[in-house]
VMD Tcl script that draws the C-alpha trace (Angstrom):
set ca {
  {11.74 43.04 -57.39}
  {12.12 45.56 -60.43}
  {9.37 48.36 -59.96}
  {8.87 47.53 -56.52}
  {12.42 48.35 -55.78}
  {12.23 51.85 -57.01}
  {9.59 52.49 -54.39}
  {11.65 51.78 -51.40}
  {12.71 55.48 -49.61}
  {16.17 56.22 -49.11}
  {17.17 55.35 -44.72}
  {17.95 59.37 -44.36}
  {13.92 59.56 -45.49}
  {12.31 56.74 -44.44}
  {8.90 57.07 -42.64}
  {10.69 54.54 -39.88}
  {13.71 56.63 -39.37}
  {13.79 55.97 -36.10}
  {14.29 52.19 -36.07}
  {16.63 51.98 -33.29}
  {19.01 50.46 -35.60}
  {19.25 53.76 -37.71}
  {19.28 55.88 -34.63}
  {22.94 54.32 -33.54}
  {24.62 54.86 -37.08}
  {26.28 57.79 -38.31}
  {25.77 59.35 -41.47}
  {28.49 57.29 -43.37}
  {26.97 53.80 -41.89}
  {23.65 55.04 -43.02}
  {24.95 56.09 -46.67}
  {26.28 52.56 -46.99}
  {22.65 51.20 -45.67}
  {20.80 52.83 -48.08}
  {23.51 51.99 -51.02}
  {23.74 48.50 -49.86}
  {20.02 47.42 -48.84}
  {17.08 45.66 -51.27}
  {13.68 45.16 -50.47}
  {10.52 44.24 -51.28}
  {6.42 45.26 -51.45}
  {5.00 42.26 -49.70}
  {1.12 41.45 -49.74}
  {-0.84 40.59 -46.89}
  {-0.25 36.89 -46.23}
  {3.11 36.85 -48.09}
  {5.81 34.89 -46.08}
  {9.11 37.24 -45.59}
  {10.63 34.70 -44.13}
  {10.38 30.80 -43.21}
  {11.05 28.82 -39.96}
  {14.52 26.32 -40.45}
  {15.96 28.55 -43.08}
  {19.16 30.43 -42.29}
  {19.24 34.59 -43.01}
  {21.14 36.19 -45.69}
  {20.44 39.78 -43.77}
  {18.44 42.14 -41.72}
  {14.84 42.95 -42.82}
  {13.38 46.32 -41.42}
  {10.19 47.47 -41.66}
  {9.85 50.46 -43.53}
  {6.00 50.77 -43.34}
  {3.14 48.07 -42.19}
  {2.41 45.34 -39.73}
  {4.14 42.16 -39.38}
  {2.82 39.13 -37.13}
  {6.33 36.58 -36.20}
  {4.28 33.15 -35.48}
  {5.13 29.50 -35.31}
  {3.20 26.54 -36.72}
  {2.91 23.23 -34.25}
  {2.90 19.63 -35.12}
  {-0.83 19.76 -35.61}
  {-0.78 22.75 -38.47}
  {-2.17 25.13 -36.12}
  {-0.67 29.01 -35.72}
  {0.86 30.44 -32.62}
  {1.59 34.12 -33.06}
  {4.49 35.03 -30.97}
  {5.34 38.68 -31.66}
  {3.80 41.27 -33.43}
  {6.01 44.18 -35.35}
  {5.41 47.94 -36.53}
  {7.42 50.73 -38.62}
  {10.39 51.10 -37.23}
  {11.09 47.21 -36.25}
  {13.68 45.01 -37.39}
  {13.16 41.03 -38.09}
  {15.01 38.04 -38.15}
  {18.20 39.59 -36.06}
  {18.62 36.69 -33.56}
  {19.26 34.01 -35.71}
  {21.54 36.55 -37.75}
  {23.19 36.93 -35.58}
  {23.80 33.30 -33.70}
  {24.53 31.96 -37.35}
  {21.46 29.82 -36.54}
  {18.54 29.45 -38.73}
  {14.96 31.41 -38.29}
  {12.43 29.85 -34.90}
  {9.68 31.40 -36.55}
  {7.77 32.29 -39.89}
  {7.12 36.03 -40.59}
  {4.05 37.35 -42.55}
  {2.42 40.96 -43.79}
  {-0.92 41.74 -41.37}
  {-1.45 44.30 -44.37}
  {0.58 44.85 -47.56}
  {3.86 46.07 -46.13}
  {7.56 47.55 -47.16}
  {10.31 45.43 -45.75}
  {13.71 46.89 -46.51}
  {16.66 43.99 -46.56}
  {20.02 44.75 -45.35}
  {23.06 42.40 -46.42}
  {24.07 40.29 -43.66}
  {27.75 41.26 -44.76}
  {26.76 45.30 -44.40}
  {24.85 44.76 -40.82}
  {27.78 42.71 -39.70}
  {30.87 45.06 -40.28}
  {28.56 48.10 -38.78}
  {27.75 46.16 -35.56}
  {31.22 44.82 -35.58}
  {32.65 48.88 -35.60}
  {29.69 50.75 -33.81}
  {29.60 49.69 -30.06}
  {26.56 51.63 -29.81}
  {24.06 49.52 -31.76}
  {25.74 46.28 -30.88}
  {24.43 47.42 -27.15}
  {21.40 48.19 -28.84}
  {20.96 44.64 -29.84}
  {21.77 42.95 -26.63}
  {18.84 45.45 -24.91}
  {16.41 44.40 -27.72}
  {17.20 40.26 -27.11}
  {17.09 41.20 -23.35}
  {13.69 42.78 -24.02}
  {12.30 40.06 -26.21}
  {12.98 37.41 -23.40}
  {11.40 39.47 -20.97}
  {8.73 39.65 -23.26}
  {8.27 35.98 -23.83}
  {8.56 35.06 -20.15}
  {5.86 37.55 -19.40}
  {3.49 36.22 -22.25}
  {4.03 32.71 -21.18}
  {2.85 34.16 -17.37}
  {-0.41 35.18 -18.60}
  {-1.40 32.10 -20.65}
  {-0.77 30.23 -17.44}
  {-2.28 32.47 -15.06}
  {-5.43 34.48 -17.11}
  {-8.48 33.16 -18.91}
  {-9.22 33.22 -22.30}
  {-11.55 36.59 -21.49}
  {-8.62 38.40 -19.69}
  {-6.46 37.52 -22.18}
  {-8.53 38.82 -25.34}
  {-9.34 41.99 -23.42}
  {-5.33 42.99 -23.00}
  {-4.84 42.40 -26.56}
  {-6.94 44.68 -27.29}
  {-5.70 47.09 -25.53}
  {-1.93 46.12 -26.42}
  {-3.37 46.62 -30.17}
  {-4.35 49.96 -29.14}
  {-0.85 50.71 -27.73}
  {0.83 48.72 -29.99}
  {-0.34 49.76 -33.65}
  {-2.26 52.94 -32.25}
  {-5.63 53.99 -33.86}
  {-7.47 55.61 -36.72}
  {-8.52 59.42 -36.59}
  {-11.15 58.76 -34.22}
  {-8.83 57.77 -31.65}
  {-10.75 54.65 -30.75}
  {-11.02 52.70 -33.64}
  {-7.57 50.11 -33.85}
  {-5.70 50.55 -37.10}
  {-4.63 47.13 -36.62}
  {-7.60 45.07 -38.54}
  {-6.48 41.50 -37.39}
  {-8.46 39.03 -38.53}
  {-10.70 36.44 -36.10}
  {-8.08 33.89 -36.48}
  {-5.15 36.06 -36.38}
  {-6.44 37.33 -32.78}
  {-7.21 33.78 -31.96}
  {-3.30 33.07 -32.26}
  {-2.20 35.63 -30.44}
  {-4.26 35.44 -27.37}
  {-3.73 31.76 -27.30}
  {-7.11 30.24 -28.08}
  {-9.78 28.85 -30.85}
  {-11.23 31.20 -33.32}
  {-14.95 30.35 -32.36}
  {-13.87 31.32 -28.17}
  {-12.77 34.74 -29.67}
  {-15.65 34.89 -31.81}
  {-18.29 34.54 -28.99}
  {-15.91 36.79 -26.67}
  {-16.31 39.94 -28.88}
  {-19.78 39.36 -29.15}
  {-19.83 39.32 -25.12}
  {-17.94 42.71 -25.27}
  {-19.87 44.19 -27.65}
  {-22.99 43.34 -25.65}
  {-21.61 44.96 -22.86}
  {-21.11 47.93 -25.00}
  {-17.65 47.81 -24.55}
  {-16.94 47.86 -28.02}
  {-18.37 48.26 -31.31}
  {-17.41 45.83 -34.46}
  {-17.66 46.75 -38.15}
  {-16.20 43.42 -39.76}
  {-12.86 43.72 -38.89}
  {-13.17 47.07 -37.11}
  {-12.87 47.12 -33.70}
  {-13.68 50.36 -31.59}
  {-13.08 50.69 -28.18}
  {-15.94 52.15 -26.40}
  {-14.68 51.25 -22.70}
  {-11.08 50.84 -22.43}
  {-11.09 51.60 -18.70}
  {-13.15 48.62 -18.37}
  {-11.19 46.54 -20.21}
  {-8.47 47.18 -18.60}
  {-10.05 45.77 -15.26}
  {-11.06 42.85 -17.18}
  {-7.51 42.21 -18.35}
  {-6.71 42.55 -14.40}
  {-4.27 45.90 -15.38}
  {-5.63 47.63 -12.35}
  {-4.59 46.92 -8.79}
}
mol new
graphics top color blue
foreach p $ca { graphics top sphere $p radius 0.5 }
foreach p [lrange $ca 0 end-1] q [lrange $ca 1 end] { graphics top cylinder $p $q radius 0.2 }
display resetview
């Protein structure tokens, strides 16, 4: 890591300083945080992690955007989550002793602090606080999954691509112009996440942007109409 290293902030400095998992510690937990944790300057496309190995620690993400995705039998991608500043990854199977469901990977070049499992362990262990904090972020995440599994049953292809679109906007937020996504996800990359083949997403945008709803610059994406995407996603009542 050498160079790269040096770069990482210190937590009391940290652009993400308020990852929920900072917010519960006090300012001795924190000191051993920073003294403890590593880290790294990953690339886009990097792998932080792999599916069926087992953690070592905690990775946060100091700055960037991190898709969490699976790969099926037939070598296609699923994305499951998506993560910001602020987020921490890989904390259920740290947890459970089990070993990661999922592969994690840079949307842009990103800075991913590690924290020792050991360090993460004896804080959680002592601080009742952020061990709550944890159970309301699993709770959250299941809630989350049930949800997205309702809407790939239940909302076409069209519906679907328009509420991720949105969710990007929410999600990642947007450049100064306050409509253009900072979140430049590739064709693919959107593909995974709203559940269907490149080519359908592909033809979609170029439906939207017919119907001046948005405008596309490679892999910018402005949003001209959110309103009526947001009836095409079937938000409104």
């Amino acid at each position: 890591m050498g160079k790269k290293q040096k770069l990482l902030p210190t937590c009391e400095f940290c652009e993400a300083h308020l990852c929920f998992v900072l917010n519960e510690l006090n300012k001795e937990e924190m000191q051993e945080v920073s003294l403890t944790k590593g880290g790294n300057i990953y690339k886009k496309g990097q792998i932080i992690f792999y599916e069926g190995t087992r953690p070592t620690g905690l990775y946060a993400i100091s700055r960037g955007m991190v898709k969490i995705y699976k790969i099926d039998s037939s070598g296609k991608e699923h994305i499951v989550r998506l993560a910001r500043e602020g987020d921490i990854l890989g904390y259920r199977a740290l947890i459970t002793n089990d070993v990661y469901s999922a592969f994690a990977s840079p949307l842009v070049e990103s800075t991913i602090c590690f924290i020792p499992k050991e360090t993460f362990l004896q804080i959680m262990e002592s601080n009742s606080q952020l061990s709550m904090r944890i159970v309301q972020l699993l709770a959250q995440d299941l809630k989350n999954a049930e949800e997205r599994l309702a809407k790939i049953a239940q909302k076409s292809v069209r519906e679907r691509l328009a509420e991720t679109l949105l969710i990007l906007r929410e999600f990642y937020g947007t450049e100064g112009d306050k409509s253009t996504l900072r979140a430049q996800l590739s064709r693919s990359d959107l593909a995974h996440y709203v559940g269907t083949a490149t080519e359908t997403v592909i033809r979609l945008l170029a439906e939207f942007k017919e119907e001046q709803l948005v405008d596309i610059q490679g892999r910018r994406i402005r949003l001209l109409n959110p309103r009526m995407l947001a009836r095409i996603a079937n938000l409104y009542d």
